[in-house]
N, C-alpha and C positions, 0 to 999 in steps of 0.2 A: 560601404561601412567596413569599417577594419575586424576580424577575428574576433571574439571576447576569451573565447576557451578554443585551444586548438583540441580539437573532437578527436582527429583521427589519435592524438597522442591520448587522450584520453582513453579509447578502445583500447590501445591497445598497453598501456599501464594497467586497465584491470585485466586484460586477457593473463598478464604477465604475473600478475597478483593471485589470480585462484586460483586456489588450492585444486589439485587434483581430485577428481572423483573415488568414488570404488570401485577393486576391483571387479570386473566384471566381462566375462566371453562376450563376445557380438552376438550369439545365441542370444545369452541370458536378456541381454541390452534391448535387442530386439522386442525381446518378451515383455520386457517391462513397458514399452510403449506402446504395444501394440494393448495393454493390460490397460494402463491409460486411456486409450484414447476411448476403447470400452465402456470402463467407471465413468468417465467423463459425461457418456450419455445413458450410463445407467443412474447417475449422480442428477440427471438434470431434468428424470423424471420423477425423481422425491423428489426433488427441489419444487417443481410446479404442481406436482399434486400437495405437498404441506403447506404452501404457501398462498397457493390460489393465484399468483404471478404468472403471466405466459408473452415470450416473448411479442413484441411488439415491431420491432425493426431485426433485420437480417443480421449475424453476423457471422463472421469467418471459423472455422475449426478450431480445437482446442491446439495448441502447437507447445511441443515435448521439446523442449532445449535443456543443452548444458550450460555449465557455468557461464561460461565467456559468451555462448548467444542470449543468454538473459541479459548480463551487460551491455552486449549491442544494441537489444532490441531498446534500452532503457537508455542508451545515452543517444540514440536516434529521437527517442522521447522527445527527450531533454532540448534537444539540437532544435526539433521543429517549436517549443514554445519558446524556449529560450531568447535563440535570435532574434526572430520581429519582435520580443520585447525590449531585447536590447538597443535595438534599432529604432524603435519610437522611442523609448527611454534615454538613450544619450542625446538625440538630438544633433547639435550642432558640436558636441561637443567631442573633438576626435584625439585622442593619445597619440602621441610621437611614434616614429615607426618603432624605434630600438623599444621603448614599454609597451609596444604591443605587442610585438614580436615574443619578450620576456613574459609578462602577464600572461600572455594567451599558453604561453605553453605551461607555464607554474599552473593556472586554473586547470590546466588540460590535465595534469600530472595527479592535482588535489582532486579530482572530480573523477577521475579513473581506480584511485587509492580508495575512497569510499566504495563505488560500487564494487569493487576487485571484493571487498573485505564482504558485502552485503549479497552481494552471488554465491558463496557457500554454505547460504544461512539459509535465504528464501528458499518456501516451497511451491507456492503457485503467486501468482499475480493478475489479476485483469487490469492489464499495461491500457492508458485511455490515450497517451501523449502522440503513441508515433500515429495511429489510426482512428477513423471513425467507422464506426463505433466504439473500437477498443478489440484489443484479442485477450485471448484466455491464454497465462502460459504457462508448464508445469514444468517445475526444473528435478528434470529424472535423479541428476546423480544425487539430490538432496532429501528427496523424497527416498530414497533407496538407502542410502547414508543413515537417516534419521531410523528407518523401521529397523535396522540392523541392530543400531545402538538401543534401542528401547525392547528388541525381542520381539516385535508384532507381528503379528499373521499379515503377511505383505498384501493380500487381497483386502483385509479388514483397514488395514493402514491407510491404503491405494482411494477406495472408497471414502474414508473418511476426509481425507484431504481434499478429494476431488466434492466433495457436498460443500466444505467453507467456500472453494473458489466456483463453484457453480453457480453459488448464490448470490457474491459479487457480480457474475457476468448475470446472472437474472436481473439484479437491482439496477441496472443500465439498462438491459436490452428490452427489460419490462416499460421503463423509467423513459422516455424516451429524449426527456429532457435534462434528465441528469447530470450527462454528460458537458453539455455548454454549462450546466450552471455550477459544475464543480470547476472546468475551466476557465470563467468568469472569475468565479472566487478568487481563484489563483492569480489572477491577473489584476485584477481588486487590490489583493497583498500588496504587488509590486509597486503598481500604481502606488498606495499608500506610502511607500517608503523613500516619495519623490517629498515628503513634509517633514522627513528628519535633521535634511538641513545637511544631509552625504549624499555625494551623488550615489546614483543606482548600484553604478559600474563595480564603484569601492566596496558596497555592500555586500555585496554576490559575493565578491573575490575573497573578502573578510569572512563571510558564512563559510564559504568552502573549506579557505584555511584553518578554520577551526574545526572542521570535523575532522578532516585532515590529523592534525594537531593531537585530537582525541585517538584516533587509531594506531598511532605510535606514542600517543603518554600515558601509560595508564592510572597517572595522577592527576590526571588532566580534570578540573574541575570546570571546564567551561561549557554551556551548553548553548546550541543555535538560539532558543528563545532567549536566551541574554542578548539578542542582535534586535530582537523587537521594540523597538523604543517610542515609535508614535501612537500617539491614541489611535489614531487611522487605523494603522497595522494590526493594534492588540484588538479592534473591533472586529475584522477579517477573519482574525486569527481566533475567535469565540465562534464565527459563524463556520468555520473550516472542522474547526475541533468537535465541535458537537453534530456536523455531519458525518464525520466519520469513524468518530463514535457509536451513531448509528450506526453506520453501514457494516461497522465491524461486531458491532453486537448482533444483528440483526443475523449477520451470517453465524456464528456461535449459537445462537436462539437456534437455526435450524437444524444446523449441523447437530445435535443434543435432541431438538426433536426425532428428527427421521433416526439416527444413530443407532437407537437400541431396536428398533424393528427389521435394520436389513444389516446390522453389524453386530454380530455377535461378541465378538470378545471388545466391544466399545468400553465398557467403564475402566476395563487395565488399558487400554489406549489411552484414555483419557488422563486418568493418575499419573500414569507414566510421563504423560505429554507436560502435564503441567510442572510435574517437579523439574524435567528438564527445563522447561520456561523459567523456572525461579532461581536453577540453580547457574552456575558459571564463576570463572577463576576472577578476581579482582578487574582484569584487562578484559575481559566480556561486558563487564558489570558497566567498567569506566564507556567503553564503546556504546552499550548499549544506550548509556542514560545520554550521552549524548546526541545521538543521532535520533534520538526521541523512538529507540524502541519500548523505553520503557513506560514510556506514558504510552504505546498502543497497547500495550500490556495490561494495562489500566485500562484502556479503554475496551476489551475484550469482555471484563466485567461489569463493568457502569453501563456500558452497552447491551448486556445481555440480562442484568437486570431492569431495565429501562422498556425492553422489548416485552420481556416477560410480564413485567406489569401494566403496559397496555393490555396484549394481548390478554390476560386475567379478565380486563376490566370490560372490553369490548370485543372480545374476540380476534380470531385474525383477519375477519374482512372487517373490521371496523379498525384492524391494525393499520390494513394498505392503505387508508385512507391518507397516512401521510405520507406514500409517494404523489401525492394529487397534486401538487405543485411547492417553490420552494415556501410559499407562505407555513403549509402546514407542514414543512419539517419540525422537528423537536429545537428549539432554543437552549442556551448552554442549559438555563438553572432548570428546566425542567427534565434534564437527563435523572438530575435525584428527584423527582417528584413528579410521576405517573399522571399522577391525577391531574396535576397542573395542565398537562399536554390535553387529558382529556376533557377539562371542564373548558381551555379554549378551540379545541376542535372538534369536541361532538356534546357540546353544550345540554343537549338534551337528557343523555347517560349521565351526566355531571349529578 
């Protein structure tokens, strides 16, 4: 099967794209990771003491990258789902050498310019694509960048950061089936988008292009859900959305719990953190809305009140009841409506 996205040009178009870190001695650098990797496991005993979550399956070390190794690790991601989907998705159907040769590198180029721009931003991630069970990654120079610019007690920062992505890496490694069933999902999508009546191939390529598009226009009005066009899709894409809305509420629920009893100066963290979230120059604004950070952004909220009003309702062990399988995850329309989730999964509290 021919190329779809040449990868290696992709690495190395984001390596070429991010932005430089902070200054910083090999001392200092040192320090900060070693600081990390600390919080990381002092993070992930509030995590399963507030939460009553305890790992279930192994998995590997918190792992401290820069810029450019977050991108690799994410377009290695990329690479292992990608492909065999592209490869039972085309089919028989193969591109001339000269358009593939072109496409693969164009995709390589547009697929390298996204993550280049979204490696100076990220601060932690539980990457699920390139491994199983998935790793924990914290991206030092971001997290170091970010507490500079806000004035935060770099321990108080360090700590708080690492509580959101501990909780991610809980909700898998708790979860043990998480994982295939958010990869499932994803593959669901794809599947879907063989009913739109464009082949796969054109889809991708046209997704790409547009974000693309978006990080050098800053008038750029176009967004990837404009690419969803089948009822298939928009079905998928209701069950994706509103998982990860949880997941990302769920971690903000905690991260807010445990906060004020081992982090001291948390609420100017927190203020702080958020005006930065809201604020940015027009070409932030345009980037973000497109690449859909600004509906996580939203979903940060709707999520974390969602969580909160279980947990009110039924406490937190009758919250985890909906990691129990994907039936009793949360549906989109009951993210605004608690109770809803609660009168179909614990009937009785109802």
């Amino acid at each position: 099967m021919a190329q779809f996205v040449d990868w290696d040009l992709a690495a190395a178009t984001a390596g070429a794209l991010s932005k430089s870190g902070p200054r910083v001695s090999y001392d200092e650098a040192s320090d900060v990771v070693a600081d990390l990797r600390r919080l990381t496991d002092e993070a992930a005993g509030h995590v399963a003491e507030y939460t009553g979550l305890r790992s279930q399956i192994a998995h590997p070390p918190v792992r401290i990258v820069d810029r450019k190794d977050w991108a690799a690790v994410n377009i290695a991601g990329l690479r292992e789902v990608v492909t065999p989907l592209v490869n039972r998705l085309a089919g028989d159907k193969q591109p001339g050498a000269f358009t593939d040769v072109i496409g693969s590198r164009f995709t390589g180029v547009q697929a390298g310019t996204v993550l280049g721009y979204l490696s100076g931003r990220v601060l932690g991630q539980y990457e699920v694509f390139s491994s199983d069970p998935g790793q924990l990654l914290l991206v030092a120079p971001n997290i170091v960048e970010v507490e500079r610019k806000l004035q935060a007690d770099p321990r108080d920062f360090r700590l708080w950061v690492c509580l959101h992505e501990v909780t991610h890496r809980t909700q898998f490694a708790a979860v043990p089936w998480m994982r295939g069933h958010f990869l499932g999902e994803v593959q669901a999508f794809v599947d879907a988008s063989q009913a739109g009546g464009e082949h796969f191939l054109e889809r991708v390529r046209r997704s790409i292009a547009t974000l693309s598009e978006a990080v050098r226009d800053p008038d750029s009005r176009l967004s990837v859900l404009d690419l969803v066009q089948t009822p298939g899709q928009r079905a998928v894409l209701d069950r994706l959305t509103a998982l990860m809305t949880l997941l990302e509420g769920h971690a903000e629920f905690v991260m807010d719990g445990v906060g004020p009893e081992v982090i001291p100066s948390v609420e100017q963290i927190r203020a702080k953190f958020n005006r930065r979230r809201e604020a940015g120059n027009p070409l932030e604004k345009a980037i973000r809305k497109v690449l859909g950070i600004e509906v996580k952004m939203r979903q940060y909220a709707e999520g974390r009140k969602f969580v909160h009003g279980v947990v009110e309702r039924v406490g937190m062990e009758g919250f985890n009841k909906i990691f129990s399988s994907p039936l009793t995850l949360p549906r989109l329309e009951e993210l605004g409506d608690p109770d809803a989730w609660v009168a179909r999964v614990h009937p009785g509290a109802a």
